[in-house]
C-alpha positions as CSV (number, residue, x, y, z in Angstrom):
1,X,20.7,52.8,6.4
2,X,22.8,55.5,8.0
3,X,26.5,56.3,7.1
4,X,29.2,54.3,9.0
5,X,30.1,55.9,12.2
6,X,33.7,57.4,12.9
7,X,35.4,55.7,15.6
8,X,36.2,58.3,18.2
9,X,37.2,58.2,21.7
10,X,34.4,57.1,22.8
11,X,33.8,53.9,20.6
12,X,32.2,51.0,22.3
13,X,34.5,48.0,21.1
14,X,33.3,44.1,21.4
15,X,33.9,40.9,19.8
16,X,33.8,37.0,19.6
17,X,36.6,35.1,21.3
18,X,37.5,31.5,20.1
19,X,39.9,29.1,18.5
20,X,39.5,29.6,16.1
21,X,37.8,32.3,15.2
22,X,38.2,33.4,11.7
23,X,35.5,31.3,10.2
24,X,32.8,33.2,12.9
25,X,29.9,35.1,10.8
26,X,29.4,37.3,14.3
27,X,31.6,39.9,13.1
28,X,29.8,39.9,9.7
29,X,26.1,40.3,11.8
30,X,27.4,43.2,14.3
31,X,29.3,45.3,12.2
32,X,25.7,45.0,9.4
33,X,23.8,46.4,12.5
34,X,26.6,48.8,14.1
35,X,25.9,50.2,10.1
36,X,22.5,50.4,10.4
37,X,22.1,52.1,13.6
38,X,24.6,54.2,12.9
39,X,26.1,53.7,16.3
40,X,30.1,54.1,17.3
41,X,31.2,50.9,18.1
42,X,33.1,47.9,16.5
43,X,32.5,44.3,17.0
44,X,36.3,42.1,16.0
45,X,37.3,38.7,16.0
46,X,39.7,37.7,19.2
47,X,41.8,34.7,18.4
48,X,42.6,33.2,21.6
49,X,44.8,29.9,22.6
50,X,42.6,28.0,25.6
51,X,46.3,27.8,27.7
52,X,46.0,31.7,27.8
53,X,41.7,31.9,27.9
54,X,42.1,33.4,31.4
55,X,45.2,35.9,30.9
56,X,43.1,37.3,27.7
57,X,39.3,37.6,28.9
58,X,40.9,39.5,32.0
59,X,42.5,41.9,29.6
60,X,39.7,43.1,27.8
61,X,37.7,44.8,30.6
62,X,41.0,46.7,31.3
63,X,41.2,47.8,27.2
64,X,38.0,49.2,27.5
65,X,35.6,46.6,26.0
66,X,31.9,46.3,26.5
67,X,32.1,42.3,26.4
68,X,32.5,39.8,24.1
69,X,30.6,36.3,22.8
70,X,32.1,33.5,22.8
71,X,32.7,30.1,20.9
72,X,34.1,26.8,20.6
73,X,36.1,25.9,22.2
74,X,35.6,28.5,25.5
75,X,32.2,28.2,26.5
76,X,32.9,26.1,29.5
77,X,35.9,27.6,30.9
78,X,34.0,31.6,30.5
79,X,31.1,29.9,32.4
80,X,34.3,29.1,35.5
81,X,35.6,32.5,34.9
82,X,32.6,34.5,35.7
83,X,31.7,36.5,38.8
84,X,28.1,36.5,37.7
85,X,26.1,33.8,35.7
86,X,22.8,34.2,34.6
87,X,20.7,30.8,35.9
88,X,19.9,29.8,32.4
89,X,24.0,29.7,31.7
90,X,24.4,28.1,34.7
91,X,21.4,25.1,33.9
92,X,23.1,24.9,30.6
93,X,26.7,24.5,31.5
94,X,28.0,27.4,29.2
95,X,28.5,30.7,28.6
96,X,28.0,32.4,25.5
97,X,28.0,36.0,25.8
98,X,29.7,38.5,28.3
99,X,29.1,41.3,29.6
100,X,31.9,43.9,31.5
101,X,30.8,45.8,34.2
102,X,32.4,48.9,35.6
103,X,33.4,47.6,38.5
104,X,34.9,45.0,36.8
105,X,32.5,41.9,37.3
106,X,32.2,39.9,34.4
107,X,28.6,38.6,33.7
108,X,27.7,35.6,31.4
109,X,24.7,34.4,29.8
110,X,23.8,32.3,27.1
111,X,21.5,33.3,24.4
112,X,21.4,30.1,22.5
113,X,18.2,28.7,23.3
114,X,16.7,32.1,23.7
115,X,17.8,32.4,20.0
116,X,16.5,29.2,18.9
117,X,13.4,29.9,20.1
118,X,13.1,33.3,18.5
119,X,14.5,31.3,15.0
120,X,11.5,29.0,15.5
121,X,8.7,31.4,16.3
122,X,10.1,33.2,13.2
123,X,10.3,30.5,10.7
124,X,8.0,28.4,12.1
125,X,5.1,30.7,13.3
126,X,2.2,28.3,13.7
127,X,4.4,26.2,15.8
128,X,3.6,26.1,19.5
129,X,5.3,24.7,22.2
130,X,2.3,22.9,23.9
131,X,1.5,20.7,21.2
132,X,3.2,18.1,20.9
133,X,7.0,16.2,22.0
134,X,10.1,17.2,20.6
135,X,12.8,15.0,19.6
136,X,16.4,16.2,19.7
137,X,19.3,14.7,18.0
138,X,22.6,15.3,20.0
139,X,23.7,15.9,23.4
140,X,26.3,18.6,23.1
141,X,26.2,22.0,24.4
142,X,23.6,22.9,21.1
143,X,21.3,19.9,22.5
144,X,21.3,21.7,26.3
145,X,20.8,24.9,25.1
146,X,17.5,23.7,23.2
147,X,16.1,21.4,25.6
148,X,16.0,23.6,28.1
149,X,14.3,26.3,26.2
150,X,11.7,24.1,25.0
151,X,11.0,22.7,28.3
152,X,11.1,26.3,29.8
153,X,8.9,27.2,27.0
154,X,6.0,24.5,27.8
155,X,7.0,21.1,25.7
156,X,5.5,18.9,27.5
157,X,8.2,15.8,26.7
158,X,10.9,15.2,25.1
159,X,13.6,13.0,23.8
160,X,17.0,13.1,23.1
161,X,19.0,10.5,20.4
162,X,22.4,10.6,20.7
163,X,25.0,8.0,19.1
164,X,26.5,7.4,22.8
165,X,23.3,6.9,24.4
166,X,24.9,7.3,28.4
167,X,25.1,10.6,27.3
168,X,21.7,11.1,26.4
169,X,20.4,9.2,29.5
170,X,23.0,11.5,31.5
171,X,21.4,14.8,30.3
172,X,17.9,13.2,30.2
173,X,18.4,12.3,33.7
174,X,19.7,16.3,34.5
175,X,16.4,17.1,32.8
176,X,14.2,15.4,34.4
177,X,15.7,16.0,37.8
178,X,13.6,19.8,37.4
179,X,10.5,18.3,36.9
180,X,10.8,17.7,33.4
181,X,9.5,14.5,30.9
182,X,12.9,14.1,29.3
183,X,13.6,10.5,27.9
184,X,16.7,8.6,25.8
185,X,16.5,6.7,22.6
186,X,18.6,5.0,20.1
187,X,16.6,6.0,17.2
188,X,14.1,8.9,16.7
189,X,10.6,8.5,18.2
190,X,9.3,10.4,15.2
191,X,5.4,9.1,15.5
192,X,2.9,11.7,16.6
193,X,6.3,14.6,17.4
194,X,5.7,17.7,16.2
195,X,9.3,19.0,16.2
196,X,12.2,17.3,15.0
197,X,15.8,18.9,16.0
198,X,19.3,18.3,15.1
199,X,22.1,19.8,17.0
200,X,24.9,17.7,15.6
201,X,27.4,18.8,13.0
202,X,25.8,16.1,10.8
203,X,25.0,17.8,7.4
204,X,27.3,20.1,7.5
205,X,29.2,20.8,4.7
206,X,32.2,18.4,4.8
207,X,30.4,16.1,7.1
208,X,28.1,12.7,6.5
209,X,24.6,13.6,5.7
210,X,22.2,12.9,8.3
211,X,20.0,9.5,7.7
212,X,17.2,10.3,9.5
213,X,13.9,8.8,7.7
214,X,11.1,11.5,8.0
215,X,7.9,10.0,7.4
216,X,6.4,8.8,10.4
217,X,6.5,12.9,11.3
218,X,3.0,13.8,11.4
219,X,1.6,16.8,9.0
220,X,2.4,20.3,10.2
221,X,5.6,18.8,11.9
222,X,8.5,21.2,11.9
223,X,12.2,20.2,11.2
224,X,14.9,22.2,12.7
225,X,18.9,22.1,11.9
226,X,21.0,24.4,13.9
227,X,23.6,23.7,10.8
228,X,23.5,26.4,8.6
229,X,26.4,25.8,6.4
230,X,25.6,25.1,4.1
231,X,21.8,26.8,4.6
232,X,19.7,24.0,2.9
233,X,20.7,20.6,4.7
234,X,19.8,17.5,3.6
235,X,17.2,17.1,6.6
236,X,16.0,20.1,5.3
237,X,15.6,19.1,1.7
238,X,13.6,16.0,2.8
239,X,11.7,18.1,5.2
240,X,10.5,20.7,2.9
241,X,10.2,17.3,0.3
242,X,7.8,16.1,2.3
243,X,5.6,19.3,2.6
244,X,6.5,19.6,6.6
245,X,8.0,23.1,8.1
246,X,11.6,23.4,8.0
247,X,13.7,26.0,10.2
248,X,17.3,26.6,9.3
249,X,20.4,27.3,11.9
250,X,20.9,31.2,10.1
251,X,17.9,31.9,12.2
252,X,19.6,31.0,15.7
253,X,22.9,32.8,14.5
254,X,21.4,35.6,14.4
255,X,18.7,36.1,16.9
256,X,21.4,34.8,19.4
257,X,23.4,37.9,19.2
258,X,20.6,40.8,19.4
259,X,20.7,40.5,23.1
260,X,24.6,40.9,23.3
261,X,24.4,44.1,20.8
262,X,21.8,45.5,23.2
263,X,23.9,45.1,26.5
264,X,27.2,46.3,24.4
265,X,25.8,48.8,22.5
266,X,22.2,50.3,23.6
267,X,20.1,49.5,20.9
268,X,18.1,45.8,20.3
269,X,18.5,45.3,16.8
270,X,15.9,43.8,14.2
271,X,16.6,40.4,12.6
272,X,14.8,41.2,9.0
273,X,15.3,40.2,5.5
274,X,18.0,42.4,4.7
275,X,20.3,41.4,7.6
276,X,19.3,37.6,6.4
277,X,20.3,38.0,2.8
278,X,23.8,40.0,4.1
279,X,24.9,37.5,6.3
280,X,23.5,34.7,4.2
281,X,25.6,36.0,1.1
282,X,28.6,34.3,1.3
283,X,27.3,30.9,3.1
284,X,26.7,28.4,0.6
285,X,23.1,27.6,-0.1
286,X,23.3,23.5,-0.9
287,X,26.4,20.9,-0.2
């Protein structure tokens, strides 16, 4: 790994924007690869109050930044404030990473399903789209993300639980309005899936464990949790118990952020071992 770059004149500056934002691992993942690369940039955390979203995203082009990412609770209201949204923002509803233009147009896009699938094709490399449903548990802004990269990637159905079933039926309806076999349910449809997700904060350290009974999952099955603290869920435990595939949420924090570091800062960065065990250091490993 190179030395750390002095900031000069010419550093490209980004960072995540939320409320708040201190707990955020991004600047943690940018600054290991700004190290690696060798490259004159810094990547800071950007408190910001929701009342004054507007008044601060609008002042960061004009301080010279290259863009930002961005995090609960602003993904909504960066998705209003662009000029230019990439389709797959606009399908899902939010905007997770920005990009300032030098003619000042601010461009959003959101790499949360383009990271998931990147997680699963790295932890789970046997998986395949095509073979079989999904089941995804939630229907937040995680649940859009990953349904519509499944579907885009060739799922051929899926369904989503939710413990407010209209709003499962309200994005399963969405869904299925593209063309899509997108269904509700009040319990997982486990038999014959071969992917099992949970986007829900369930599992999470501080929050109920999920109850989620795993054994009508067929072998080769993969389990997915986009929680990753702490990095072994529950749902993980009894996937991995069980013998199945599990796929932990590290994976999609940090495959979601190489395309961001690319359009900030010129290089695509590598998601390897080393970057895993860096950011992974200081997350704990069980509840």
């Amino acid at each position: 790994m190179q030395a750390p770059p002095t900031h000069t004149g010419k550093t490209r500056v980004a960072g995540i924007i939320g409320h708040p934002v201190s707990h955020s691992r991004s600047p943690r993942l940018h600054g290991f690869w700004l190290h690696r690369h060798g490259i004159d940039g810094a990547y800071v955390p950007l408190p910001l109050e929701p009342a004054r979203f507007d008044q601060g995203l609008r002042a960061l082009p004009a301080l010279g930044f290259a863009g930002a990412n961005v995090t609960i609770p602003h993904k909504q209201a960066a998705l209003a404030a662009c000029d230019v949204v990439e389709e797959e923002a606009r399908r899902i509803g939010a905007v997770n990473t920005l990009v300032f233009h030098a003619d000042g147009r601010i461009e959003g896009w959101n790499t949360d399903g383009w990271g998931f699938m990147e997680s699963l094709r790295e932890q789970a490399p046997a998986w395949r789209p095509e073979v079989g449903p999904a089941v995804v548990l939630g229907a937040g802004g995680g649940a859009r993300a990953v349904a519509h990269a499944l579907l885009a990637a060739g799922c051929p159905a899926l369904t989503l639980v939710n413990r407010t079933r209209a709003r499962a039926e309200a994005l399963a309806e969405e869904l299925t309005a593209h063309g899509a076999v997108v269904s509700a349910a009040d319990r997982p449809p486990l038999d014959g899936a071969a992917l099992l997700v949970n986007t829900t904060s369930q599992g999470m350290q501080g929050q109920p464990s999920l109850a989620v009974d795993l054994s009508p999952l067929p072998p080769g099955a993969v389990v997915a949790d986009l929680v990753y603290v702490p990095l072994e869920t529950p749902l993980l435990a009894a996937a991995r118990a069980r013998g199945l595939v599990a796929v932990d949420g590290l994976g999609m924090l940090l495959h979601q952020g190489r395309r961001g570091f690319e359009a900030w800062f010129g290089t695509m960065p590598a998601v390897d071992e080393a970057l895993r065990a860096f950011v992974a250091s200081d997350i704990p490993r069980r509840a």
